[in-house]
DRENSEBA-442131 format. One record per residue: residue number from 1; residue in three letters; x negated, y, z negated of N, C-alpha, C in turn. Coordinates in nm, 3 decimals. Atoms other than C-alpha are relative to their C-alpha. Layout:
BEGIN
ATOM   k   r    n_c1    n_c2    n_c3   ca_c1   ca_c2   ca_c3    c_c1    c_c2    c_c3
ATOM NUM ala       X       Y       Z       X       Y       Z       X       Y       Z
...
This chain:
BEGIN
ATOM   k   r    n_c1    n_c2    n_c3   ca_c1   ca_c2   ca_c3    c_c1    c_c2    c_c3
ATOM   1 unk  -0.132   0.009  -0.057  -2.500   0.890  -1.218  -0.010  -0.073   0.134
ATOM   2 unk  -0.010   0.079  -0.092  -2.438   0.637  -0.962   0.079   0.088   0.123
ATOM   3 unk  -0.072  -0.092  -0.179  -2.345   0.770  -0.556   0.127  -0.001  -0.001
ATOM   4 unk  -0.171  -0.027  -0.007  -1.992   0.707  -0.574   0.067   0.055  -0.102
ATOM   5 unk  -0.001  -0.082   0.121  -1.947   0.875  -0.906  -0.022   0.142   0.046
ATOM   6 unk   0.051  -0.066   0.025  -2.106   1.081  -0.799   0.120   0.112   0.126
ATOM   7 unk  -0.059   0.025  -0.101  -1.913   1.138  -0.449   0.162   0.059  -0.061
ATOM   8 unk  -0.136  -0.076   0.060  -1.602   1.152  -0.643   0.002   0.083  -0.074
ATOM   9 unk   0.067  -0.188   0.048  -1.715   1.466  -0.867   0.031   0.131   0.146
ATOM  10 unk   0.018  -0.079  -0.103  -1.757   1.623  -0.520   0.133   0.015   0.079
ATOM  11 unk  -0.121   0.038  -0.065  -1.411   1.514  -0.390   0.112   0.056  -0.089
ATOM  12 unk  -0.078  -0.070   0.115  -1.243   1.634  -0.717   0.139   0.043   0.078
ATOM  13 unk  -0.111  -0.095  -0.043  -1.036   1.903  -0.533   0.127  -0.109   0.125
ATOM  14 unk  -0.071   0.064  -0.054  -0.907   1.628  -0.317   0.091  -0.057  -0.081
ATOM  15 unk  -0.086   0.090   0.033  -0.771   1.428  -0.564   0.142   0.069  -0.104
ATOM  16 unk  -0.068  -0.055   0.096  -0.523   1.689  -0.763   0.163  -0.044   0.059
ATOM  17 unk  -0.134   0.035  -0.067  -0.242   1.655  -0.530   0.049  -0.175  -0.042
ATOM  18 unk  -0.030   0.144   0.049  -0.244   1.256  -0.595   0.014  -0.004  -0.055
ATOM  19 unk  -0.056   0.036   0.119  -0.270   1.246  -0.914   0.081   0.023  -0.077
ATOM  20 unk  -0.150  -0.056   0.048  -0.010   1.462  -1.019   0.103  -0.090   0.053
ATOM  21 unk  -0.115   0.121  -0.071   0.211   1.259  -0.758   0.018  -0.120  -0.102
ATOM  22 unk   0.014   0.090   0.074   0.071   0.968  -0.946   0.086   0.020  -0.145
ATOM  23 unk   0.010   0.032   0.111   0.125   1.084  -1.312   0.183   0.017   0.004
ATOM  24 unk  -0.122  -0.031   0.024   0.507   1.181  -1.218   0.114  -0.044   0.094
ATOM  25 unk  -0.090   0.107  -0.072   0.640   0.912  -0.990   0.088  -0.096  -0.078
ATOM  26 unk  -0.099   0.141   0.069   0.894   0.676  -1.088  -0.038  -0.109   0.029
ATOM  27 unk   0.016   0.086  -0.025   0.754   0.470  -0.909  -0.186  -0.062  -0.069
ATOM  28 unk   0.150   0.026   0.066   0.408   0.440  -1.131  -0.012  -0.137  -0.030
ATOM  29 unk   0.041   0.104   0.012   0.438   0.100  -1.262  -0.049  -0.075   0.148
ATOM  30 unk   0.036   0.028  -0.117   0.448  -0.007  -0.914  -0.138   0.004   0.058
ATOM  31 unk   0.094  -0.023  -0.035   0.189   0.172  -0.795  -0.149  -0.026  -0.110
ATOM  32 unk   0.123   0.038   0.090  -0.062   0.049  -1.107  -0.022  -0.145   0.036
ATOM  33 unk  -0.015   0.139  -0.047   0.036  -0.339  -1.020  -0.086   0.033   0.162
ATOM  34 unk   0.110  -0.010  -0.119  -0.121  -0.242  -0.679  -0.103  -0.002  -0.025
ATOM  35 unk   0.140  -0.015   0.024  -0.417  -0.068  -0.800  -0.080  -0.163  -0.061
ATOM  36 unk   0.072   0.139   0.054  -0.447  -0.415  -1.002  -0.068  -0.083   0.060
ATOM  37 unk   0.072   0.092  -0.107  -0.514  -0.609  -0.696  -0.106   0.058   0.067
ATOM  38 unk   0.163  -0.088  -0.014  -0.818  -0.351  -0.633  -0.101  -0.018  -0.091
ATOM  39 unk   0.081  -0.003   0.089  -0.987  -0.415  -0.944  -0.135  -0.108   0.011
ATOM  40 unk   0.154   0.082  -0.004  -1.227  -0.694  -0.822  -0.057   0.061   0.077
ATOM  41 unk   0.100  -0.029  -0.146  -1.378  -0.473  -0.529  -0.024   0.156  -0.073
ATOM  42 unk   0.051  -0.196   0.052  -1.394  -0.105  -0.743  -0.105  -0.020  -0.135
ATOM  43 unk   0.083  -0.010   0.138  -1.604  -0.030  -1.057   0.097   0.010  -0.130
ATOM  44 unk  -0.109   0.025   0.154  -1.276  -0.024  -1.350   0.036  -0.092  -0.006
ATOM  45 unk  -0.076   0.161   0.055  -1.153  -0.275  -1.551   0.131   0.043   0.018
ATOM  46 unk  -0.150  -0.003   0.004  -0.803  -0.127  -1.550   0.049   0.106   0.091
ATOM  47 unk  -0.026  -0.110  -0.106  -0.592   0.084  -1.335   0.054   0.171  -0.058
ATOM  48 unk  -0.013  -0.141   0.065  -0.543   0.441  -1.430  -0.039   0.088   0.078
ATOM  49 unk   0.100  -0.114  -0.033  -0.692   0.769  -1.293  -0.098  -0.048   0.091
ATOM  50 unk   0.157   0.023  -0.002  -1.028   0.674  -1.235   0.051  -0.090   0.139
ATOM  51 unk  -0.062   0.097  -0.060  -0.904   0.341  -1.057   0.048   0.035   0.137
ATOM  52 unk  -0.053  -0.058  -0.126  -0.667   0.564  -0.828  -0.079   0.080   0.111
ATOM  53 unk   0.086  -0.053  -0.062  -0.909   0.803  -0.710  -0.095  -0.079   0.056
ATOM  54 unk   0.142   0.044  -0.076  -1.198   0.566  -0.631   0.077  -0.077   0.137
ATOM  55 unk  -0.099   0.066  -0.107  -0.888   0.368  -0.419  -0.020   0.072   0.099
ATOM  56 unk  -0.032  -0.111  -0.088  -0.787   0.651  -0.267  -0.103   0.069   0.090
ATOM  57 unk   0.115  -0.045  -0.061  -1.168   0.723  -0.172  -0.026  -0.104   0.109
ATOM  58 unk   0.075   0.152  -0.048  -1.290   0.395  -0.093   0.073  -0.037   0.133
ATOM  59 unk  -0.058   0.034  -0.078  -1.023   0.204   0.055   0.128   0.029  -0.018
ATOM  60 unk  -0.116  -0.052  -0.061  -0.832   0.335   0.295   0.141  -0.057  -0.013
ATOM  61 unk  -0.088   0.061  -0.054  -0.583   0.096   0.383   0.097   0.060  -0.180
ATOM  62 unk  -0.088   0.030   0.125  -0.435   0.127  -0.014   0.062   0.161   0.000
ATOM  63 unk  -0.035  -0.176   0.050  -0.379   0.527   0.047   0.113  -0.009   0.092
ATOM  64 unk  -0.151   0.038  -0.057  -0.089   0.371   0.319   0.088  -0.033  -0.148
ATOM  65 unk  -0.065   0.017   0.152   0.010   0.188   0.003   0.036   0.083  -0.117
ATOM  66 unk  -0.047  -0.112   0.097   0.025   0.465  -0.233   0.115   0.083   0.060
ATOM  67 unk  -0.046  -0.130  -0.081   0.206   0.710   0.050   0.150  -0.061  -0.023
ATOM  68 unk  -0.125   0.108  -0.022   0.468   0.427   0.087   0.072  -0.019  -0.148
ATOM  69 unk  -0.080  -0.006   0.095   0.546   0.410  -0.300   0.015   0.108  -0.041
ATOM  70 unk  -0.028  -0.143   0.016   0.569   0.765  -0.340   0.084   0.062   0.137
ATOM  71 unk  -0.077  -0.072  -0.076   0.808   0.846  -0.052   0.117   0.078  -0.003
ATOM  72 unk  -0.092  -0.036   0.081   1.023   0.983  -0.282  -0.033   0.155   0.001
ATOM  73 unk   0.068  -0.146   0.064   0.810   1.260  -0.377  -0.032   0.081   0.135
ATOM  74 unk  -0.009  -0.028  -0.145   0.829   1.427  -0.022  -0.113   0.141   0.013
ATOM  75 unk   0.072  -0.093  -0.020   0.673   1.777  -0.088  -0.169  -0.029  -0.071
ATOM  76 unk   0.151   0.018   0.028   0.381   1.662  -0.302  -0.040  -0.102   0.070
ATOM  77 unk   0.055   0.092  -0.074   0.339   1.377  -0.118  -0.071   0.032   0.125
ATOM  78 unk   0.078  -0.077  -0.092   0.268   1.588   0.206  -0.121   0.044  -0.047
ATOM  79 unk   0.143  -0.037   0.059   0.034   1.800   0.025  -0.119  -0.092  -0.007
ATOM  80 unk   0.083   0.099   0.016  -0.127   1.504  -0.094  -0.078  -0.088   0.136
ATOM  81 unk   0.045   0.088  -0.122  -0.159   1.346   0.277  -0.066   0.084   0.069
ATOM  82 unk   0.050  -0.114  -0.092  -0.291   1.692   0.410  -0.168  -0.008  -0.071
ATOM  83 unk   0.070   0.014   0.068  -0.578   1.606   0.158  -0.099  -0.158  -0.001
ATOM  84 unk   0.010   0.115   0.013  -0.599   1.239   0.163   0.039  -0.070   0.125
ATOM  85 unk  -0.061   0.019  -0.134  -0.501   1.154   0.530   0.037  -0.207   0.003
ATOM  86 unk  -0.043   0.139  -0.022  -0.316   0.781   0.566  -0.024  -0.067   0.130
ATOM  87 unk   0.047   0.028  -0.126  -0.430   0.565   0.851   0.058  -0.020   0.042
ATOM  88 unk  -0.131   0.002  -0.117  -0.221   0.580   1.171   0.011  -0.139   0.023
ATOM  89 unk   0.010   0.126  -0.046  -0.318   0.227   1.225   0.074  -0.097  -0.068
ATOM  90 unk  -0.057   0.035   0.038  -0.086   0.102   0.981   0.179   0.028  -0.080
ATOM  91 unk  -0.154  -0.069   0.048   0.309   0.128   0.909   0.036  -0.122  -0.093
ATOM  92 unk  -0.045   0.120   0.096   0.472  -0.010   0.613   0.158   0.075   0.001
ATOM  93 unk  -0.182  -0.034   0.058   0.880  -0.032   0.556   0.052  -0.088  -0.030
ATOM  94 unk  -0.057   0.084   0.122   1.120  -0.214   0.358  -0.064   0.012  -0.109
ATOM  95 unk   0.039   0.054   0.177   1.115  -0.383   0.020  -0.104  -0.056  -0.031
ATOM  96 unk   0.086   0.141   0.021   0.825  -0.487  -0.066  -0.032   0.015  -0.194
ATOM  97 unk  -0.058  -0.013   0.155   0.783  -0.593  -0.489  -0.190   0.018  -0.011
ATOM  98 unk   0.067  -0.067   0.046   0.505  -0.492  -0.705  -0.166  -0.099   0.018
ATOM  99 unk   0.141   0.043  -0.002   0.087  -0.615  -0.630  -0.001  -0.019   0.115
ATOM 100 unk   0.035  -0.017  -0.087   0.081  -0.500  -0.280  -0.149   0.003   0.017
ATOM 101 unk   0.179   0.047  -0.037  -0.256  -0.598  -0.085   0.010   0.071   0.113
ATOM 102 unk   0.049  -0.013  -0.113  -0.347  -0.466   0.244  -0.181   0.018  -0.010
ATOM 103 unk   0.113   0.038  -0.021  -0.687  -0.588   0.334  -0.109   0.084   0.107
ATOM 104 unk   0.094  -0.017  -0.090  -0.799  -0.424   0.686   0.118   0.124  -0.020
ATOM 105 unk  -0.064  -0.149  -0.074  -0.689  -0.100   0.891   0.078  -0.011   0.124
ATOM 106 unk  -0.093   0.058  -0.099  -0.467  -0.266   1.117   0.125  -0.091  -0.004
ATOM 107 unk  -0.088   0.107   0.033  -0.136  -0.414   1.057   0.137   0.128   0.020
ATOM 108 unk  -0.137  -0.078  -0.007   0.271  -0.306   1.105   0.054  -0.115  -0.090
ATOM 109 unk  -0.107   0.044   0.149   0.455  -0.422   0.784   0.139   0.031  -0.002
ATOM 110 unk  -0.185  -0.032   0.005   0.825  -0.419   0.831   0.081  -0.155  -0.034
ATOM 111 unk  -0.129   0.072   0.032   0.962  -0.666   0.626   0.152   0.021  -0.063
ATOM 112 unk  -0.076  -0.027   0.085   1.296  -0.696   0.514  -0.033   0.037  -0.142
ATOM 113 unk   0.053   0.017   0.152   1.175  -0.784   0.168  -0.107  -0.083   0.038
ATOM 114 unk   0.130   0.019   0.004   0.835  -0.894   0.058   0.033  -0.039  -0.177
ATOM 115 unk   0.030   0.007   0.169   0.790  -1.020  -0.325  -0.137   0.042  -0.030
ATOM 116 unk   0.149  -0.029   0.026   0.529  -0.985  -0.552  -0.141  -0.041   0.034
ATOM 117 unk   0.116   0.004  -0.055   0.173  -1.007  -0.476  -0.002  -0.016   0.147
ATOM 118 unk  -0.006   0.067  -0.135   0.234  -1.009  -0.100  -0.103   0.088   0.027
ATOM 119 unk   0.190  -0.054  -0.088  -0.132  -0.971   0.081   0.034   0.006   0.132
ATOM 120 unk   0.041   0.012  -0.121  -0.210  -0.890   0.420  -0.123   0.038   0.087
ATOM 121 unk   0.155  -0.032  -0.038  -0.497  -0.905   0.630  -0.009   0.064   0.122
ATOM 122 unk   0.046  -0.070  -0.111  -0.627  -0.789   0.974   0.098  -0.057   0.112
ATOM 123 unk  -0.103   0.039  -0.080  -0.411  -0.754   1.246   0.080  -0.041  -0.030
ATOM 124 unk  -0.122   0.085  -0.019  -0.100  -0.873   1.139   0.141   0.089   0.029
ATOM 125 unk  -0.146  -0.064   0.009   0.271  -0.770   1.234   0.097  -0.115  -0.056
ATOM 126 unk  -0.121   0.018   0.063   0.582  -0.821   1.066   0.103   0.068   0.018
ATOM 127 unk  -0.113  -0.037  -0.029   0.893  -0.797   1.193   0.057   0.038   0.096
ATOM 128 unk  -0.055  -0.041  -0.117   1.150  -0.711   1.451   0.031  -0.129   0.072
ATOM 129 unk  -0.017   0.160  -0.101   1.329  -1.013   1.627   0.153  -0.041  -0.020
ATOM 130 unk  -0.171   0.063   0.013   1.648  -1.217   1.600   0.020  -0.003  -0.152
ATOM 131 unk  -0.059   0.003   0.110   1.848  -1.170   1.339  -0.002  -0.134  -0.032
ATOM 132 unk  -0.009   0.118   0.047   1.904  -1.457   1.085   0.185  -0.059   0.036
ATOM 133 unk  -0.138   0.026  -0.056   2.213  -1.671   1.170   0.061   0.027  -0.077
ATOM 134 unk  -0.107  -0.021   0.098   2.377  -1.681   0.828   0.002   0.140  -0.027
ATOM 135 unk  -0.003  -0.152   0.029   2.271  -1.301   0.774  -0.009   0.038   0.134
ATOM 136 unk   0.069  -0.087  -0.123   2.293  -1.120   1.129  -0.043   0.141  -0.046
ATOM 137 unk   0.094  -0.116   0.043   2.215  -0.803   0.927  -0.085   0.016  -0.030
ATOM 138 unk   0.175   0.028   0.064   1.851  -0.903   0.821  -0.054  -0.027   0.191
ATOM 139 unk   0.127   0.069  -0.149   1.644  -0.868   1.198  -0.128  -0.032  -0.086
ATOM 140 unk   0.095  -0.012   0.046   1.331  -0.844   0.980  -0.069  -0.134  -0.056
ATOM 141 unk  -0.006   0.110   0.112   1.163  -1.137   0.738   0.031   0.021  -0.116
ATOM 142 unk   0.003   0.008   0.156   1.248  -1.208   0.449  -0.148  -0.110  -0.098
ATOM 143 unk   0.124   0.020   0.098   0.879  -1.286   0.211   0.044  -0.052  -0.105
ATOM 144 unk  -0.016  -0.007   0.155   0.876  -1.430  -0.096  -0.135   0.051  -0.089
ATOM 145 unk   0.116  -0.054   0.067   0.651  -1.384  -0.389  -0.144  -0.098   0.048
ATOM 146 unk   0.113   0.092  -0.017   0.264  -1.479  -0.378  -0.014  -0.043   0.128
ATOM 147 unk   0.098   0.028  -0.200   0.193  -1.487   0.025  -0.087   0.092   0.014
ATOM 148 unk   0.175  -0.031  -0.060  -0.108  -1.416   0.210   0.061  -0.030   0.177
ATOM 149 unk  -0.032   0.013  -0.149  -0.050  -1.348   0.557  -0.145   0.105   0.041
ATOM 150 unk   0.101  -0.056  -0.025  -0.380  -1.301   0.725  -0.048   0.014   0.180
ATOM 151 unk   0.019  -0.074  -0.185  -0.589  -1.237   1.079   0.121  -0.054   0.121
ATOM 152 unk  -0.115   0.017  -0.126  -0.380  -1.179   1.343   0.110  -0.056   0.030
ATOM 153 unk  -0.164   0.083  -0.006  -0.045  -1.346   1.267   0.104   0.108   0.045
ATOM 154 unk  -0.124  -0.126  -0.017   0.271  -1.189   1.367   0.099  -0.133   0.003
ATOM 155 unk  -0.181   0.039   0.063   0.591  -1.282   1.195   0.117   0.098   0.052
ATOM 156 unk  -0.078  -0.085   0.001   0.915  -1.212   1.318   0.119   0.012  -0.030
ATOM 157 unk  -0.086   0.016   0.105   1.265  -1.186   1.235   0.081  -0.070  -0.002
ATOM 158 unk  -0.099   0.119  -0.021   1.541  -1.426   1.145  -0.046  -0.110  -0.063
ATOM 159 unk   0.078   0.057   0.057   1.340  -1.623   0.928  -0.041   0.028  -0.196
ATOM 160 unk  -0.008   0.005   0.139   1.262  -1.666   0.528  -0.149  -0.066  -0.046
């Protein structure tokens, strides 16, 4: 049995609260399209169980990401964070669409909207600034699908 196998055996009791969250979110497809963009850096071919837990062990930054599509689920979700602790070093809000990335342990994510596959790397912020002219109700950005926003950028708002 390999150390991180092995590691997660030992962690077990940690992961009950998640996965229940997991198996009875609405928001599951979501949160599997994430795990997807984990699959070149973990040991599964597909996302499931297995997949979630080694996430949820491994890397951190994706247990923001999980917390954030489960904010629905309020009481197990606590539980689950009293277990699984989310790093202070990163805030996520708004829309963002399904094959979320976060890369490091440092970043504030507040876009309006975000499409699919939107990555981010170390250090970056997003958001907060002048509204857009034609929308003054959007301060935030608006993302599309397939960006990569990486070290140390900061985007802000009023912008597309």
């Amino acid at each position: 049995m390999n150390k991180d196998k092995l590691r997660m055996l030992i962690h077990f009791w940690r992961f009950w609260p998640a996965d229940l969250l997991y198996m009875t979110s609405k928001e599951r497809k979501l949160i599997e399209s994430d795990l997807e963009r984990t699959l070149e850096e973990i040991p599964y071919s597909k996302a499931g169980l297995g997949a979630l837990n080694y996430s949820l062990l491994f890397l951190k930054p994706f247990r923001n990401t999980f917390y954030y599509r489960t904010k629905r689920s309020l009481v197990l979700r606590n539980i689950s964070r009293w277990f699984l602790k989310p790093l202070d070093t990163i805030e996520i809000h708004g829309k963002i669409g399904e094959g979320f990335r976060i890369y490091h342990n440092y970043s504030v994510i507040h876009p309006h909207s975000a499409g699919k596959n939107f990555t981010v790397g170390h250090g970056v912020t997003i958001g907060k600034g002048k509204p857009m002219p034609e929308q003054p109700e959007i301060l935030d950005p608006v993302i599309g699908d397939d960006v990569r926003i990486h070290s140390n950028a900061t985007v802000f708002g009023g912008i597309h």
